[in-house]
MIBASE-925858 format. One record per residue (C-alpha): x, y, z; chain; residue number from 1; residue in one letter. Coordinates in nm, 2 decimals, m for minus. Layout:
// MIBASE-925858
{atom {X; Y; Z}; "A"; NUM; "a"}
...
END
This chain:
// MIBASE-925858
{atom {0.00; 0.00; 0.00}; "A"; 1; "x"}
{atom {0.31; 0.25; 0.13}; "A"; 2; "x"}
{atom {0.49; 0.16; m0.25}; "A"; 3; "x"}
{atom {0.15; 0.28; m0.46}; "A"; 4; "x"}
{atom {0.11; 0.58; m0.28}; "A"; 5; "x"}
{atom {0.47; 0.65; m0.33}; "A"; 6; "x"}
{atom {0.42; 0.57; m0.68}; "A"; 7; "x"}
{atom {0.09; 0.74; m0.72}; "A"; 8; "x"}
{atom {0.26; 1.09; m0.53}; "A"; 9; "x"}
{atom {0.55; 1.05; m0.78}; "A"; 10; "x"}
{atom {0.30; 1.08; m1.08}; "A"; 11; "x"}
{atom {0.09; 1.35; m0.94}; "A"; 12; "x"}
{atom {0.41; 1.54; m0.85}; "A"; 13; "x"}
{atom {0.59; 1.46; m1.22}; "A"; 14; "x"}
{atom {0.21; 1.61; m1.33}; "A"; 15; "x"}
{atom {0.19; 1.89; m1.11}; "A"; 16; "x"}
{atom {0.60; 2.00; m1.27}; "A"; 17; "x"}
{atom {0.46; 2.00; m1.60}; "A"; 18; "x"}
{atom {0.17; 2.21; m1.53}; "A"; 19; "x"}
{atom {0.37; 2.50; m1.36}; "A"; 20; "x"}
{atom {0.65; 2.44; m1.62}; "A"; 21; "x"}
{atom {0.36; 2.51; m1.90}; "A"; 22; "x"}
{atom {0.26; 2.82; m1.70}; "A"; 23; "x"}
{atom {0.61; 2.94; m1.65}; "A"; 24; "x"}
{atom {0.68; 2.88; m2.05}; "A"; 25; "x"}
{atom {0.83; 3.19; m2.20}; "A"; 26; "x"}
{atom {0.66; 3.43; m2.43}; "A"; 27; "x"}
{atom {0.97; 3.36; m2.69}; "A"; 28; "x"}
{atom {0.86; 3.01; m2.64}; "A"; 29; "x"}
{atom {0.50; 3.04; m2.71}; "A"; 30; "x"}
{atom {0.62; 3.22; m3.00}; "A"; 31; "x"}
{atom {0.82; 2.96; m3.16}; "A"; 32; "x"}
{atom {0.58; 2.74; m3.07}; "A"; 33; "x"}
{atom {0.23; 2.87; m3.23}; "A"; 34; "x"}
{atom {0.47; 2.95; m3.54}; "A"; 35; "x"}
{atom {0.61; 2.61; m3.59}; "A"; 36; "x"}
{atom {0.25; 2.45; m3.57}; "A"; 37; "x"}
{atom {0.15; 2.72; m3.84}; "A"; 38; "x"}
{atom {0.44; 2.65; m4.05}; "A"; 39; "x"}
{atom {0.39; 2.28; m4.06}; "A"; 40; "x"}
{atom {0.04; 2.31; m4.11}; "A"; 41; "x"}
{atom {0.05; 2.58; m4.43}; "A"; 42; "x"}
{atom {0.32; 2.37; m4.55}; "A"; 43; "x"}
{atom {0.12; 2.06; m4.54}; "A"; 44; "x"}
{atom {m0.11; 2.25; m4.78}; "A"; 45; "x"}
{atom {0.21; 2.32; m4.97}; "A"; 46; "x"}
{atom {0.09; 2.75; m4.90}; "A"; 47; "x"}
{atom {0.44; 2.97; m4.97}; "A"; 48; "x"}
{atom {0.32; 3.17; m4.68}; "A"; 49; "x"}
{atom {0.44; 2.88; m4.39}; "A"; 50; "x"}
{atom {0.82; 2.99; m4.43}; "A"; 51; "x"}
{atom {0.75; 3.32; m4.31}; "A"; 52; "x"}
{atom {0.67; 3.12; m4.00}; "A"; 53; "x"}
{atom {0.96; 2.87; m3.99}; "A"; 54; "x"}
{atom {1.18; 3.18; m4.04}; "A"; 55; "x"}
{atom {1.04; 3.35; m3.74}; "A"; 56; "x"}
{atom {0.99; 3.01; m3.51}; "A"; 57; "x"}
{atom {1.36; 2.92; m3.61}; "A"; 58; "x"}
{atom {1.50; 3.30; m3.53}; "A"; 59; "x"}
{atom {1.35; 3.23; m3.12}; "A"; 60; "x"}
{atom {1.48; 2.84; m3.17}; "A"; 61; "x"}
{atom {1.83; 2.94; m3.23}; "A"; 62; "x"}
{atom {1.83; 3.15; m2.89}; "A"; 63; "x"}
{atom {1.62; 2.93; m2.68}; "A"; 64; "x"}
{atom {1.81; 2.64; m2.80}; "A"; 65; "x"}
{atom {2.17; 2.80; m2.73}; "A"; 66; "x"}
{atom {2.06; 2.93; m2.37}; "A"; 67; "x"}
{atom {1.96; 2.57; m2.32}; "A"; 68; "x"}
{atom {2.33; 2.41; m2.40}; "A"; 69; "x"}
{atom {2.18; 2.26; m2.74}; "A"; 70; "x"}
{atom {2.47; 2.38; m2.94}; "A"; 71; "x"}
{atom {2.35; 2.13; m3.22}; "A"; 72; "x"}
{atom {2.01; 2.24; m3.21}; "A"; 73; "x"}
{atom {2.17; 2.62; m3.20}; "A"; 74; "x"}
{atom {2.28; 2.53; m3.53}; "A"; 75; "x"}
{atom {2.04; 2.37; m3.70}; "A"; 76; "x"}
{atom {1.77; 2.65; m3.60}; "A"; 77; "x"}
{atom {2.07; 2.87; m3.82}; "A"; 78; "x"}
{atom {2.01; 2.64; m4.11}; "A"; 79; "x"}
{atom {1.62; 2.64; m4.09}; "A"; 80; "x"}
{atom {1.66; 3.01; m4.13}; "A"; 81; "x"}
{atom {1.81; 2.98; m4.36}; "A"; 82; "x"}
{atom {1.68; 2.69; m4.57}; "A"; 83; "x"}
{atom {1.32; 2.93; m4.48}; "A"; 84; "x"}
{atom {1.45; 3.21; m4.70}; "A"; 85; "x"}
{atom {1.58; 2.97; m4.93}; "A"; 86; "x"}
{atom {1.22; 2.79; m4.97}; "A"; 87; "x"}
{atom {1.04; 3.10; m5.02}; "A"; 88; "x"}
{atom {1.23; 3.20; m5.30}; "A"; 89; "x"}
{atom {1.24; 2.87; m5.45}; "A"; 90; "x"}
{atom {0.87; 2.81; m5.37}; "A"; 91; "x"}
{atom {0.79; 3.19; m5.48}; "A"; 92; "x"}
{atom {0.96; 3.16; m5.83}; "A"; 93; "x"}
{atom {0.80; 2.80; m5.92}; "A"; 94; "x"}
{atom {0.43; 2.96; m5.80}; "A"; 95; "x"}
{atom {0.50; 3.28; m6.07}; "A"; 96; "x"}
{atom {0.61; 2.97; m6.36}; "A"; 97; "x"}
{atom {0.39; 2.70; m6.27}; "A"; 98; "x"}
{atom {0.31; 2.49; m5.95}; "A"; 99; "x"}
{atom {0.60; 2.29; m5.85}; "A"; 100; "x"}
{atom {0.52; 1.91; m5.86}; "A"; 101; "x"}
{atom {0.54; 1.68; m5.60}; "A"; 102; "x"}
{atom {0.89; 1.44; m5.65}; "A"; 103; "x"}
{atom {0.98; 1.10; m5.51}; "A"; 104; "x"}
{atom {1.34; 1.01; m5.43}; "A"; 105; "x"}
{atom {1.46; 0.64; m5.51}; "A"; 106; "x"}
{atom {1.56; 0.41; m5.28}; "A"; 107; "x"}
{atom {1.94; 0.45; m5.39}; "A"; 108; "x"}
{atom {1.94; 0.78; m5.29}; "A"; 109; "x"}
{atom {1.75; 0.75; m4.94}; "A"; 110; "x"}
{atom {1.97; 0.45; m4.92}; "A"; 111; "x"}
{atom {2.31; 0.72; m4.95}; "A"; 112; "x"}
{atom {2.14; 1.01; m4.74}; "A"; 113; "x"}
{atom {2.05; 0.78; m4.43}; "A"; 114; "x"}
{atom {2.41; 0.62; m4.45}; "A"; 115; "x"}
{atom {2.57; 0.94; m4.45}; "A"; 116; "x"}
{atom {2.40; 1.11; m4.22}; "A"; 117; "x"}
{atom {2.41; 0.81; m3.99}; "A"; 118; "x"}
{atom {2.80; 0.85; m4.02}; "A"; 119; "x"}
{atom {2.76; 1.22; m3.94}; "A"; 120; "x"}
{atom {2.56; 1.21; m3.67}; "A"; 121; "x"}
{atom {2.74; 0.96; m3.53}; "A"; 122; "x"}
{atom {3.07; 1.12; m3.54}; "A"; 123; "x"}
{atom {2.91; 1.48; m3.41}; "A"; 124; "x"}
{atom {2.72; 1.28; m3.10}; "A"; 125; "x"}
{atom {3.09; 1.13; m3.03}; "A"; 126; "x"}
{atom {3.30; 1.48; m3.05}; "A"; 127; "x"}
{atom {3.03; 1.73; m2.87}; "A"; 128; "x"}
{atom {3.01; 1.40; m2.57}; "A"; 129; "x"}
{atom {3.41; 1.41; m2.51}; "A"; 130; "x"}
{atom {3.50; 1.77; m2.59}; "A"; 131; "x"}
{atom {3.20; 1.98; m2.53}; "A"; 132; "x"}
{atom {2.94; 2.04; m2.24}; "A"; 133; "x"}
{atom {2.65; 1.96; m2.51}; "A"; 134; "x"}
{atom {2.33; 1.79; m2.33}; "A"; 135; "x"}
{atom {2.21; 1.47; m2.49}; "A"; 136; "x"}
{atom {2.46; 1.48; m2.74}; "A"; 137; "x"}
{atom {2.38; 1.18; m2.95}; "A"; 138; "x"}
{atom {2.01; 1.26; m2.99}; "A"; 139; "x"}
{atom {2.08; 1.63; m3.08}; "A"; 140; "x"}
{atom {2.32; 1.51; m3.32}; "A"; 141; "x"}
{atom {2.05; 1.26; m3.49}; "A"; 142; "x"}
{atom {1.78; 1.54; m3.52}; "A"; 143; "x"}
{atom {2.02; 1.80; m3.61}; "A"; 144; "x"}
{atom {2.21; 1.58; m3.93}; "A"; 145; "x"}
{atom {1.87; 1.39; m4.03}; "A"; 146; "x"}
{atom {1.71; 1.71; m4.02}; "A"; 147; "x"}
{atom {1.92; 1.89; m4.24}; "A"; 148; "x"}
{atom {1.79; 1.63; m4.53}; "A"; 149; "x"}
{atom {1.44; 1.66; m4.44}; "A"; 150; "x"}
{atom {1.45; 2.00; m4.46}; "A"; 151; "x"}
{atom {1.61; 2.01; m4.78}; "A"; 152; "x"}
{atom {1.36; 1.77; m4.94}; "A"; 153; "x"}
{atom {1.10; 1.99; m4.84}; "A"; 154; "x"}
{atom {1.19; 2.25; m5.03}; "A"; 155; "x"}
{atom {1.24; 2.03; m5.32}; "A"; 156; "x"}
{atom {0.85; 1.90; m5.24}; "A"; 157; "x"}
{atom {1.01; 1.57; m5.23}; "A"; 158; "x"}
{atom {0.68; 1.36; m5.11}; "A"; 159; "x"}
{atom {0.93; 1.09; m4.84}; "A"; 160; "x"}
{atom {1.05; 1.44; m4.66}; "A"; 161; "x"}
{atom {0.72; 1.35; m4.42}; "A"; 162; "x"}
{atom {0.85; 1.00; m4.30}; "A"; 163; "x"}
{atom {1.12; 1.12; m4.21}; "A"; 164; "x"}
{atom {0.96; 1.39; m3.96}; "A"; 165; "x"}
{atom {0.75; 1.12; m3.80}; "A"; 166; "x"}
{atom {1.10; 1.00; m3.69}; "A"; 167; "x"}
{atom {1.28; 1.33; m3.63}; "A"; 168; "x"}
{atom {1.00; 1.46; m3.43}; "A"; 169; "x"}
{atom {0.91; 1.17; m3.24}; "A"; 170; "x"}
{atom {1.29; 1.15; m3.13}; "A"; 171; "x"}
{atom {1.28; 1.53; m3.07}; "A"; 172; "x"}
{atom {1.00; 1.52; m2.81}; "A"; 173; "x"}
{atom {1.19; 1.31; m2.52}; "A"; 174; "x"}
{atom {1.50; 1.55; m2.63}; "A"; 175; "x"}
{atom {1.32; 1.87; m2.53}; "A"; 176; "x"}
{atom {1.12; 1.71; m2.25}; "A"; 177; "x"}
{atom {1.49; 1.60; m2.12}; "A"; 178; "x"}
{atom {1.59; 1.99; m2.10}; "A"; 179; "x"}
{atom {1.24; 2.07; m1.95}; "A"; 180; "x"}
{atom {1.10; 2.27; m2.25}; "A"; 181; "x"}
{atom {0.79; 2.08; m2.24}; "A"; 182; "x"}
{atom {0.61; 2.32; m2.41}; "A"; 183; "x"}
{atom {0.83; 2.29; m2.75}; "A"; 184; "x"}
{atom {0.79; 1.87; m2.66}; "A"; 185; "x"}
{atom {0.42; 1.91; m2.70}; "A"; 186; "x"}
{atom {0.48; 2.09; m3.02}; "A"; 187; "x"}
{atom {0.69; 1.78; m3.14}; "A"; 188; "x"}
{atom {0.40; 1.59; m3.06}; "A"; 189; "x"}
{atom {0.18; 1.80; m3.28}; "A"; 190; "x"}
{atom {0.40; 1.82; m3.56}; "A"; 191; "x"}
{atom {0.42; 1.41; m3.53}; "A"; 192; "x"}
{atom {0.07; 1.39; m3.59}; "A"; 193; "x"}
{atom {0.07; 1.71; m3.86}; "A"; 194; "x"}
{atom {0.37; 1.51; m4.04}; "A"; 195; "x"}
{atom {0.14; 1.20; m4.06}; "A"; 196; "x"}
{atom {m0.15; 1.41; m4.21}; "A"; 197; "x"}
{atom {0.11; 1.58; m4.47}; "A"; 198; "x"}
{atom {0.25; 1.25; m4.59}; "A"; 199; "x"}
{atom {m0.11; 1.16; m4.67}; "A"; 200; "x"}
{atom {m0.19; 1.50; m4.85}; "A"; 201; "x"}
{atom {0.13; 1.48; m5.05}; "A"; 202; "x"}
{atom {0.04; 1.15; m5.12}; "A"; 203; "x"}
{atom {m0.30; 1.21; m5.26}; "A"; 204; "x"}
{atom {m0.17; 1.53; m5.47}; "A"; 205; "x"}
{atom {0.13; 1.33; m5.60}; "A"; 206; "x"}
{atom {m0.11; 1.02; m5.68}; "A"; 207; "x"}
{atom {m0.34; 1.26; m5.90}; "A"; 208; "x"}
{atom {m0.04; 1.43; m6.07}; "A"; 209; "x"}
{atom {0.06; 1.13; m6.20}; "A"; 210; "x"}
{atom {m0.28; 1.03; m6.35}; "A"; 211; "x"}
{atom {m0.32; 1.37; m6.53}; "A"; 212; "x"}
END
């Protein structure tokens, strides 16, 4: 009886942390937040307007990832501002010519993108461990290198960029939770389930592409 109320005390306290976590959350973190899920959603509708917000939910990420010793994560939030400008170009120019199709990649060449950034990731999770203070440095390192290719492919409207996010994301929830940003580890949650519904929306579009 003693062990379950211990057990049952430890839950409602773990609860009760989250709860006043959520209600200390930052407003730069509710920021990012609301304008990652609106990202993810316009883009899931393929709308050029979403990289406005991924630039302005990665400009907060690169501070609130540096001020939370996620010098990976610092990095990569660099690269999603950079790949935003990059996609609203490239999205911008194909909406004034005609609308960009929705692409495939083979299997070769998700075959040479996983192996290398397996390698990568590897190698970075093994440097920032022994040389750096870097918090959970192999699963920053796996989000931060698979990410980079995801994010690329999205920009190209390749239509497997979504399976990889299920992955990312789902890996990326226990790495914010572990730095008590439980707020951004809900919003990995969400985009989980937004990356499943884009996958099927790509799908459909790419499906009746290539039966016109």
């Amino acid at each position: 009886m003693f062990q379950k109320y211990c057990e049952l005390y430890t839950v409602n306290k773990t609860l009760e942390n989250i709860i006043l976590a959520f209600l200390e959350t930052s407003l730069a973190e509710w920021t990012a937040v609301l304008a990652g899920i609106l990202y993810v959603i316009l883009i899931s509708y393929r709308m050029i307007s979403a990289w406005f917000f991924a630039l302005v939910s990665a400009l907060v990420y690169v501070y609130l990832c540096y001020t939370s010793n996620l010098f990976l994560e610092t990095g990569l939030q660099f690269f999603y501002v950079i790949m935003a400008i990059y996609g609203w170009f490239k999205w911008n120019k194909e909406s004034s010519e005609k609308e960009g199709l929705i692409t495939r990649w083979t299997i070769k060449a998700h075959a040479i993108n996983i192996s290398l950034s397996t390698f990568l990731f590897l190698s970075l999770g093994f440097v920032f461990d022994n040389y750096t203070s870097q918090a959970n440095p192999y699963t920053d390192a796996f989000s931060t290198v698979f990410s980079l290719g995801a994010t690329y492919m999205v920009t190209k409207k390749v239509l497997e960029n979504w399976i990889y996010w299920v992955v990312i994301d789902a890996v990326c929830i226990y790495l914010f939770a572990s730095r008590e940003l439980y707020l951004t580890a809900v919003l990995f949650f969400i985009y989980t389930l937004i990356a499943l519904f884009g996958y099927f929306q790509w799908r459909r579009k790419f499906i009746s592409q290539t039966i016109l």
